[in-house]
C-alpha positions in Angstrom: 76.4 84.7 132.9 78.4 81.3 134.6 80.6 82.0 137.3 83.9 82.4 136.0 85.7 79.1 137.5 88.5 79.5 140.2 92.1 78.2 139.1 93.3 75.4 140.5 96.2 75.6 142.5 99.7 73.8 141.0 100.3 71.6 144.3 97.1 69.1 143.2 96.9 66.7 139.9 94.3 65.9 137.7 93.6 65.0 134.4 93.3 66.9 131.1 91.7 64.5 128.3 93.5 61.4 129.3 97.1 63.7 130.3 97.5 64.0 133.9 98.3 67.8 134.7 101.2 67.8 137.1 101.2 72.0 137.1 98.0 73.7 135.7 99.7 77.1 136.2 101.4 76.4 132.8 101.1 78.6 129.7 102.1 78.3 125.8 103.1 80.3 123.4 103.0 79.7 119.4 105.8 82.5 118.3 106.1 83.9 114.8 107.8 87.0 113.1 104.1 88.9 113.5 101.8 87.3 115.5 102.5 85.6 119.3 99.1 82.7 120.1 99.2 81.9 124.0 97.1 79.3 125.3 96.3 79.4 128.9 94.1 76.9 131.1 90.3 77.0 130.0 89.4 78.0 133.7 91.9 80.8 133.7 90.1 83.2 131.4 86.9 83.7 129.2 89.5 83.2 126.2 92.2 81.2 127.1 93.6 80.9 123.7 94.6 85.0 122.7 96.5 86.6 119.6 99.4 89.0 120.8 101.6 91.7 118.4 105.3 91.3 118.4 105.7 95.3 119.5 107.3 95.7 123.1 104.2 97.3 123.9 102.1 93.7 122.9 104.8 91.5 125.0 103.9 93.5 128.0 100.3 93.0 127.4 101.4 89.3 127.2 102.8 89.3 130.1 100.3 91.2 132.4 97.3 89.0 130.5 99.7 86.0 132.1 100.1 87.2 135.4 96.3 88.0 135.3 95.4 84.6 134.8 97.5 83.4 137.6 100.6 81.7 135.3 103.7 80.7 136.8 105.6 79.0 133.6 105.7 79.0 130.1 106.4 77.0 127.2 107.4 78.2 123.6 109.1 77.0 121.2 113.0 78.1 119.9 112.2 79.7 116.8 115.2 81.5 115.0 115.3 84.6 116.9 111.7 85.7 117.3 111.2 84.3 120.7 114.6 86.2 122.3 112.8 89.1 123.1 109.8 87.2 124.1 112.4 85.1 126.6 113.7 88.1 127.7 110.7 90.5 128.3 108.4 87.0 129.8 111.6 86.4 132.3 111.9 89.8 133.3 108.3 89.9 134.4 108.7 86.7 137.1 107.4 84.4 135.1 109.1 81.1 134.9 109.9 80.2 130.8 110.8 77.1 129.0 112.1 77.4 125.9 111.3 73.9 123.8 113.9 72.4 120.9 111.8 71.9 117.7 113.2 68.7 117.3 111.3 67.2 120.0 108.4 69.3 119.9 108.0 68.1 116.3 107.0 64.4 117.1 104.0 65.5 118.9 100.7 64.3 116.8 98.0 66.6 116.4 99.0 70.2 115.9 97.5 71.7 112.6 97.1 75.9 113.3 98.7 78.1 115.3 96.0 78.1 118.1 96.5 74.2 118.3 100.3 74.4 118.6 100.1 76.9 121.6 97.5 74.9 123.2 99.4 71.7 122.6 102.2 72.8 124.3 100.3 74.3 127.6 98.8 70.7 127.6 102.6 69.2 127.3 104.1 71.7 129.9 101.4 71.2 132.1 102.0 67.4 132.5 105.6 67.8 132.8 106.4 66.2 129.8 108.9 68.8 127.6 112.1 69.4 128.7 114.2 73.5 128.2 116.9 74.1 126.5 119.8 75.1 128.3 120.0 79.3 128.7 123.0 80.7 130.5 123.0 83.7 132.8 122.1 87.1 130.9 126.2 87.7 131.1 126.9 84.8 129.1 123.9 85.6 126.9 125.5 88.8 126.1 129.2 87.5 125.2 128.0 84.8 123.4 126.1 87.3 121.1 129.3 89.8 121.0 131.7 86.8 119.9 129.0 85.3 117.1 128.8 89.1 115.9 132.6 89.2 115.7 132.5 85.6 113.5 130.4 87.3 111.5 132.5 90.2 110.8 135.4 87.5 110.3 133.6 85.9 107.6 132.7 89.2 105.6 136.3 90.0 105.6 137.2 86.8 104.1 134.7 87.5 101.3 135.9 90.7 100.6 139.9 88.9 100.6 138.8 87.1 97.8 137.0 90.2 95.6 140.7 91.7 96.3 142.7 88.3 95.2 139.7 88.0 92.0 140.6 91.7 91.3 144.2 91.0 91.0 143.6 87.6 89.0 141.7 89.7 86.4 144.3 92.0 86.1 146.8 89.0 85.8 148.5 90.1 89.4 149.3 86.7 90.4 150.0 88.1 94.2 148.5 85.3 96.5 151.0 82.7 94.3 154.2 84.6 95.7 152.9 85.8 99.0 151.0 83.5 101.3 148.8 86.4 102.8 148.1 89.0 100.3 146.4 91.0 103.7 150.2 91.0 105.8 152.6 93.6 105.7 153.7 93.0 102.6 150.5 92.4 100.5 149.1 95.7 101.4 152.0 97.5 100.9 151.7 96.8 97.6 148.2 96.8 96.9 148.4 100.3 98.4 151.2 101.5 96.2 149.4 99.6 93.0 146.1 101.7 94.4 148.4 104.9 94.6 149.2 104.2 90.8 152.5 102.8 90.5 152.8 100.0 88.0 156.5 99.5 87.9 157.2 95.8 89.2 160.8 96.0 90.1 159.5 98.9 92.0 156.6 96.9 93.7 158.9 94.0 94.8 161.3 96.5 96.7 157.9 96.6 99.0 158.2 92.8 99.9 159.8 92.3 103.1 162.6 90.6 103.9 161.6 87.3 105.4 159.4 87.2 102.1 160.8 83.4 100.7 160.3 84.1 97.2 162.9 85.6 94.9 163.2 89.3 93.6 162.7 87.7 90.0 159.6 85.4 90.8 158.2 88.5 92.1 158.7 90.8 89.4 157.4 88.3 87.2 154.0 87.6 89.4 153.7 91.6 89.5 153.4 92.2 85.9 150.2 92.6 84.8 147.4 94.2 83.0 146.1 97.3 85.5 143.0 97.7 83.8 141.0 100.9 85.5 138.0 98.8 85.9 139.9 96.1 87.9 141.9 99.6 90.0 138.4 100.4 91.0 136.9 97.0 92.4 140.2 96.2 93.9 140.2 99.5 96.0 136.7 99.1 97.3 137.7 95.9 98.2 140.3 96.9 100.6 138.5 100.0 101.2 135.8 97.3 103.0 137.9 95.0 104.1 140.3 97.2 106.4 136.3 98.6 107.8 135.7 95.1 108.8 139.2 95.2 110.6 137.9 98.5 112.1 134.8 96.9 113.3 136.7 93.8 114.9 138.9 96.0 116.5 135.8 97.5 118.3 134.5 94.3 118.8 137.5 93.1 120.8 137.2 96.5 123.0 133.4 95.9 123.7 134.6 91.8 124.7 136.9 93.0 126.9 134.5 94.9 128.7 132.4 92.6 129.0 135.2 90.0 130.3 136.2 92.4 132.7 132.5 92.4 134.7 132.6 89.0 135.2 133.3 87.6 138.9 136.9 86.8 140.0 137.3 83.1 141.1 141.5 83.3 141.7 143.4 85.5 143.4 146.1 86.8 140.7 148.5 88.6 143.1 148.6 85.3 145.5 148.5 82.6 142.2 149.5 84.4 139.3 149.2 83.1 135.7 152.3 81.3 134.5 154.2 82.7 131.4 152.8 81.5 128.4 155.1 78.4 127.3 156.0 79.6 123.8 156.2 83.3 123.2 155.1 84.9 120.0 155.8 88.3 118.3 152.7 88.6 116.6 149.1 87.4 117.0 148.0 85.0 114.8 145.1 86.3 112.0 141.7 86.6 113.7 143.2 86.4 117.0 141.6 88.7 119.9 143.7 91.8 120.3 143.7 91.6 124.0 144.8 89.3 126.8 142.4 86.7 126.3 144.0 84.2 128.3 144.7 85.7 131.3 140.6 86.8 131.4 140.1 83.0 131.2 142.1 82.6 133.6 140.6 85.2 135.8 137.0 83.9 135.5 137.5 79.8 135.4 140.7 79.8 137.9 142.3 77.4 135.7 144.6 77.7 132.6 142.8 77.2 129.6 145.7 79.1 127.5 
């Protein structure tokens, strides 16, 4: 059997069919939902090009078969969100990763399979020739993910406001035309009391409050309709989901919070405290963070950002 050739170490240069190899000690990794292909140096191993599983048991193979064959960065390309735990579990281990943008990976020639896009991407790393994406600390990393899960929740709500206003339309409950947020105080109010049976519309109207700018009459008019049980039904599970999604915000805002409150200090509050907001409101605006988000920016940047 030939003797298994030693690696070369990352300080020299040389040339890999015609692409000068800055840093040999370079890996890279073809991600996909199933199946991870790394491509190491041909000197590094019997088989430099391997097929990994994506179970946490498969990354840490991965990782180990790396570190075996003397690998100090890798490559791999930003693919939805297979290669987070990739990132996460390849960083973890000391290795040093590179996560590529498709859009420039893309305009390399020459990639066909799976096994030729990890190996085209070792070849690329190697000469110094892709560039990472920018990844913030693991803090960040976890806000960020907290904050898209909360505009998620934001956007179900919405759709579930509009099965609630479709509900009414059917049932000729022209709501939304008198009141311009049928999810205030007093929308639900009387969606509740139309959910707890009452069909009176002089009744209804009473629930309006007082700063309401339409009429008594314009009400009563929009409030007459035809409360099919059909309708009843769809418009309650409506609420029913979208006062849940208000539930999980609310949790979501506690968990931020936390999370705001572990970051470093870069003021002193007691020696520069935060100046009074300039206009004072009663209420939060819709969507708005239930806590003191302001003075957490102001906490963490040392500047003002309210």
């Amino acid at each position: 059997m030939a003797q298994k050739r030693k690696p070369q170490r990352s300080g020299k240069t040389r040339e890999q069919d015609g692409i000068p190899v800055l840093n040999p000690n370079t890996a890279g990794l073809d991600i996909g939902a199933n199946e991870i292909y790394a491509a190491v140096p041909i000197d590094r191993d019997l088989e430099p090009v391997k097929c990994f599983g994506t179970f946490t048991a498969e990354l840490n193979a991965l990782a180990a078969w790396l570190h075996q064959c003397q690998i100090e960065a890798v490559a791999m390309e930003a693919t939805g969100v297979y290669w987070i735990p990739v990132f996460q579990v390849l960083e973890a281990s000391g290795l040093q990763v590179c996560l590529v943008n498709p859009r420039y990976f893309q305009n390399v020639p020459g990639r066909r399979t799976d096994v030729s896009d990890c190996q085209w991407l070792q070849r690329l790393h190697s000469a110094g020739l892709l560039r990472g994406s920018f990844r913030p600390p693991q803090e960040v990393c976890a806000l960020r993910s907290l904050t898209r899960h909360r505009d998620n929740l934001i956007q179900m709500a919405s759709k579930h406001i509009l099965h609630m206003q479709k509900a009414l339309d059917q049932m000729n409950v022209q709501l939304h035309h008198v009141l311009s947020d049928i999810t205030g105080l007093s929308g639900l109010a009387i969606i509740d009391a139309i959910l707890g049976g009452e069909r009176n519309p002089q009744t209804l109207a009473r629930l309006r409050d007082g700063r309401v700018k339409a009429s008594e009459e314009t009400i009563i008019q929009a409030l007459t309709g035809d409360y099919r049980p059909e309708h009843i039904f769809t418009l309650k599970q409506s609420v029913t989901a979208y006062r849940n999604c208000q539930k999980l915000i609310s949790g979501c805002d506690r968990e931020i919070e936390k999370r705001l409150k572990e970051f470093e200090c870069r003021v002193d509050q007691d020696a520069k405290p935060l100046a009074p907001p300039k206009i004072r409101r009663k209420k939060l605006f819709n969507n708005e963070p239930a806590f003191d988000l302001r003075s957490h920016l102001y906490r963490i940047f040392g500047v003002d950002l309210g």
